[in-house]
N, C-alpha and C positions, 0 to 999 in steps of 0.2 A: 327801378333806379332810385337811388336814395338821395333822400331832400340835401340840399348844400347852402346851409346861413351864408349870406353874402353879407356883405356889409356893403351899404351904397352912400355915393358923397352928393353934395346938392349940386346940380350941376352947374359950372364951372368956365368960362373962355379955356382954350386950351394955352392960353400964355399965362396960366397963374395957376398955382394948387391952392385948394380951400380946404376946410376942417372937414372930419367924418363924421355920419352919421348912421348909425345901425337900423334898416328898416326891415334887416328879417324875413326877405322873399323865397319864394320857392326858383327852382329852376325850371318852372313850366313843359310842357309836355314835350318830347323830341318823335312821337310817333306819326306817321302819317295820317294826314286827318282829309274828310271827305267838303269841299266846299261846304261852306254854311254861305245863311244869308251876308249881303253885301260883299263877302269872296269872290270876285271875278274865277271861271274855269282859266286854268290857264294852257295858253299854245306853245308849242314847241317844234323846233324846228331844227333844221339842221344846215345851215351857215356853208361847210365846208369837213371835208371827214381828212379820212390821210393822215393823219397825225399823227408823233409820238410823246409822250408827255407832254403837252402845250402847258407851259406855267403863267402864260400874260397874253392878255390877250387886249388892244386899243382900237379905238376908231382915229382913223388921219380924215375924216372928212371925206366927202364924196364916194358915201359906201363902200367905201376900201378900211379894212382892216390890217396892224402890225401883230404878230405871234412870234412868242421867243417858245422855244419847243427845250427843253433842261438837259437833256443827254444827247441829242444831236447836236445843239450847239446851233440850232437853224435860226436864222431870222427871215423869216415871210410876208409878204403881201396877199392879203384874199382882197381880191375883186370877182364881181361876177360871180361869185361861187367857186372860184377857181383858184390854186394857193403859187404863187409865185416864189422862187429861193430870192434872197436879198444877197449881195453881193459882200460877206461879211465877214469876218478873220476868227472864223470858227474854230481853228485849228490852234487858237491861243488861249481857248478858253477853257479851264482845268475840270474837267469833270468825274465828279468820284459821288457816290450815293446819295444824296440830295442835294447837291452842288453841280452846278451846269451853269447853262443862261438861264436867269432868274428872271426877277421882274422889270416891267415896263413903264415907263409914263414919256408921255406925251407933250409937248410943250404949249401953255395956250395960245400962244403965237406961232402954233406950225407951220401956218397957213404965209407967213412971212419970213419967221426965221427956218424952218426945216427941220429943229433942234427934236430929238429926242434922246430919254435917259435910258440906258441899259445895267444892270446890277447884273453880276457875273463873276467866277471862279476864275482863275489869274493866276499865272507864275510869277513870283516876286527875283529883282533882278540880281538880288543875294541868294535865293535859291528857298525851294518853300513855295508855299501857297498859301493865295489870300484870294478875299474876296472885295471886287471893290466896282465904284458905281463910277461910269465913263459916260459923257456926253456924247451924241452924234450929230450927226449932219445927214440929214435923207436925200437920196436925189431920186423921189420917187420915177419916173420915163425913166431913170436908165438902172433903176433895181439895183443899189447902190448905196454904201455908207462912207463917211469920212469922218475919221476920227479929230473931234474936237478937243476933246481933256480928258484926262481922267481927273472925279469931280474928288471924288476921299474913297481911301484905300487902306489897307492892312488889316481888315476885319482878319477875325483868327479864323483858324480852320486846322482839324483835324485829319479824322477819316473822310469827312464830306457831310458828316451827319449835322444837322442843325445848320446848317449855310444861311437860313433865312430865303429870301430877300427884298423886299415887298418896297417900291417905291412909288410917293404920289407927290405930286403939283399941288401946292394948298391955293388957298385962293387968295394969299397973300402975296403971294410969290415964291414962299420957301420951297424947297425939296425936304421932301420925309424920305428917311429908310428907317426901315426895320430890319435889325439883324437877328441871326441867333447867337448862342452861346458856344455854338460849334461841341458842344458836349464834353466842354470844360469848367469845373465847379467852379470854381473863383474869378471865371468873367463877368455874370452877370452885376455884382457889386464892386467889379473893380474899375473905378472911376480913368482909368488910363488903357481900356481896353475897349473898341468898337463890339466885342458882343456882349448879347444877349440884351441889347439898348435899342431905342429910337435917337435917331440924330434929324439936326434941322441946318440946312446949309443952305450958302446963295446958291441959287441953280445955275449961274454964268461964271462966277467967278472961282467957285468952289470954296468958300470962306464960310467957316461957323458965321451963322446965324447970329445977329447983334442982339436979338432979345431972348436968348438961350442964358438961361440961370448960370453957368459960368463961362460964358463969353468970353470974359476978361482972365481967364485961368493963366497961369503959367502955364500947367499941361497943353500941350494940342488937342486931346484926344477929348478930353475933359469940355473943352470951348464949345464941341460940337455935340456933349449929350443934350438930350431933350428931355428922354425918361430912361430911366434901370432898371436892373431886376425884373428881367424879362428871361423866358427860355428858348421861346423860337418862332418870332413874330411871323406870321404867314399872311396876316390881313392889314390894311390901310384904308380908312373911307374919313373925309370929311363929309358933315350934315350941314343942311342949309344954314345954321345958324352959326357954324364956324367952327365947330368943336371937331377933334380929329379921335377916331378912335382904332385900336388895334384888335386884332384876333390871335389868339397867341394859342399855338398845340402846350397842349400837357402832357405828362408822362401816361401813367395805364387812366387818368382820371382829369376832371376839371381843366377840361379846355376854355378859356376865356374870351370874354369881351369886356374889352376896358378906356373906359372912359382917358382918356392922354392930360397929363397937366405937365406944364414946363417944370423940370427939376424933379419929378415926383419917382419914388422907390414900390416898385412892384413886386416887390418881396420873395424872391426868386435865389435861395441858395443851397444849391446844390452840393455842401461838403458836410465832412470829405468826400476825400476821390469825386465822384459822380454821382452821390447819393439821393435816387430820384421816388423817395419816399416819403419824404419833407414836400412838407404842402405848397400848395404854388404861389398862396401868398403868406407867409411866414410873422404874423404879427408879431412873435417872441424876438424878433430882429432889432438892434437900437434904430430908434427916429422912428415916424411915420411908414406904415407902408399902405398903397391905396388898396383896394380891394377891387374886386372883377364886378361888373354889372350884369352881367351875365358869366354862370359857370357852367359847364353839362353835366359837373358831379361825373358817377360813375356808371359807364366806365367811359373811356373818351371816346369824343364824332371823329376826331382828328380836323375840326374845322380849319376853314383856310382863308380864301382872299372872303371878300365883302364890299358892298356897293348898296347906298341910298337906294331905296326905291323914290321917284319923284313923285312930289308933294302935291301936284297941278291936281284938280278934280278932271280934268279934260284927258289928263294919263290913260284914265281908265281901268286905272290898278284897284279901284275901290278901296274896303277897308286895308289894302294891303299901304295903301299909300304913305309914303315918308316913314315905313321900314325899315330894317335892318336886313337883307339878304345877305345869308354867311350859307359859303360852299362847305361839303365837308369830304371826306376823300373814303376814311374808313368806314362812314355812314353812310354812305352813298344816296345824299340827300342832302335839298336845299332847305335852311329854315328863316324864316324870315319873323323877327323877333321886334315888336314893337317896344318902345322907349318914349315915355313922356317926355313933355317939356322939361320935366327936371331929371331926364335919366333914369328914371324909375321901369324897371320892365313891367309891361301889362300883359302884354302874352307869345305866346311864338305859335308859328303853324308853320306845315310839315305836306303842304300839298304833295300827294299821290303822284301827280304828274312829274315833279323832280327826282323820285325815286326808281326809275330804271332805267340808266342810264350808267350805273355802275358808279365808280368813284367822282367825283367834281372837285374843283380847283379853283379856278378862279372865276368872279365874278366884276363886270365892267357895265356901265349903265350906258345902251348906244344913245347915240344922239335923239332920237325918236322916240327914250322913252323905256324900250325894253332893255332886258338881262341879254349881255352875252356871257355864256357861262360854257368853258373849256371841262370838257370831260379829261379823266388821268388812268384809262387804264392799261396803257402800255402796247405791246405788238404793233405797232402802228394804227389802231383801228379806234385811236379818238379823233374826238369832232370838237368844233364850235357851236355850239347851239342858242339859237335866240329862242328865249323866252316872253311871251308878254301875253297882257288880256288877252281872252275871246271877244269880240264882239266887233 
């Protein structure tokens, strides 16, 4: 695999971009490696099977899990072990090659208000498809949804390819999405288009974000970017310290992790036509563009969602702890990538035990502590699987 110059910035709040810094790392190793000292073995388990592409997968509290499954169009409850259908207007939701029911989040108040967020493929009521993120209402006892709002909508879409959709709860209160570019060259830098961007909105009222760099836009679309110059966000994790970061597929090469600053250009352009031979962060671009902190170089994992490993020494995750775990689909393996205080990668590892299991998708930190991590490879015969120390 061949070394990939990154350039890395000093790390940053995600409400502001700061100047770059070139410190010339490598892309560390993506092989499977054999525990070393202070590596906890890890367990693995299987949650609940059944499945057909599971794309999200949350805890609602009291051992019960929500799964949005991307081609059936399914919304489920696992308790017990056991996967319940949710009562949900599946039949409205456009599904064409990586476009289905997308991603999930959770409200921190579920526990009062019931609220949850669902990103999904949609028919537009001029006719056309889009993709777009709608609040719910759970009624968990009676396995049941009720549509609140839809929160922002008209993401572009194609053939289905590039749909994105990856949403999280910051701990601010915003709603993140991550979209794609839908594998159209002239989204990712076009400021009046929902893909190939991160947006930041109220999670209630569905209103751009007041501390989003153009807030105050004339444009609509514009009010609610966060960051650009993206190709097809697939991950979302905030870190204890508040910084949010993304996971973003590449074309044959340089799948990314990238540090989020408000307003910031990811240097993402695809033209003409679809030209997916132009590098993924394009410094020859006017302005700034940020660089990946992590890249896979070549050729790509196809990496996906991502989740914090927790910090706590009582976890039990040993050196793993306050990680980076990023799922990967084409690599059929979990890598969990350490990141200093200032963002700097120190290393990644590639535990044995996430490697056969076939393709992975996403990943979500349960309450307890451990990985649940959604297997993707299709016929019905993926699972949920928690992960966590032995001991």
């Amino acid at each position: 695999m061949r070394r990939t110059i990154l350039a890395l910035l000093p790390l940053a709040l995600a409400g502001g971009l700061s100047a770059c810094d070139d410190d010339d790392p490598t892309t560390g190793s993506i092989a499977p490696t054999a525990p070393a000292r202070g590596f906890p073995s890890l367990r693995v388990t299987t949650v609940v099977g059944g499945l057909d592409h599971p794309w999200d997968v949350k805890s609602i509290g009291h051992h019960r899990l929500l799964v949005t499954e991307r081609d059936r169009a399914r919304l489920s409850l696992v308790s017990d072990g056991r996967r319940h259908t949710i009562d949900f207007p599946s039949g409205k939701v456009w599904v064409s090659g990586e476009t289905g029911l997308l991603g999930l989040a959770v409200d921190p108040d579920f526990s009062r208000n019931h609220r949850v967020y669902i990103c999904q493929g949609g028919t537009r009521a001029s006719g056309g498809h889009d993709v777009h993120v709608t609040a719910w209402r759970l009624n968990v006892p009676e396995r049941k949804v009720k549509r609140i709002k839809t929160l922002v909508g008209g993401f572009p879409t194609s053939s289905g390819r590039h749909g994105g959709c990856r949403v999280l709860v910051a701990r601010n209160g915003a709603l993140i999405v991550g979209t794609g570019d839908a594998a159209i060259g002239t989204n990712p830098r076009n400021l009046r288009s929902f893909g190939g961007k991160t947006l930041r909105l109220d999670r209630f009222t569905g209103k751009p974000w007041p501390g989003n760099r153009w807030a105050h836009a004339h444009n609509t679309v514009r009010r609610y970017i966060h960051t650009w110059g993206h190709r097809n966000v697939q991950g979302l994790a905030q870190r204890a310290d508040g910084t949010l970061w993304s996971v973003e597929h590449g074309p044959d090469r340089d799948d990314e992790v990238n540090l989020l600053h408000n307003g910031a250009d990811y240097g993402w352009n695809p033209v003409p036509g679809y030209n997916e031979s132009v590098p993924m962060t394009d410094k020859s671009l006017p302005g700034r563009q940020v660089a990946a902190r992590w890249s896979s170089g070549f050729p790509t994992l196809a990496t996906c969602g991502a989740d914090w490993v927790p910090e706590g020494r009582a976890s039990g995750w040993g050196s793993y702890r306050g990680s980076l775990a990023v799922a990967a689909l084409k690599a059929s393996r979990l890598l969990f990538l350490k990141l200093d205080d200032s963002g700097h990668l120190r290393w990644v590892k590639v535990p044995d035990a996430l490697t056969h299991a076939g393709r992975l998708r996403a990943v979500t930190t349960a309450p307890n502590g451990d990985l649940l991590v959604t297997t993707d490879n299709g016929s019905g015969q993926d699972r949920i699987l928690r992960v966590g120390p032995r001991g």
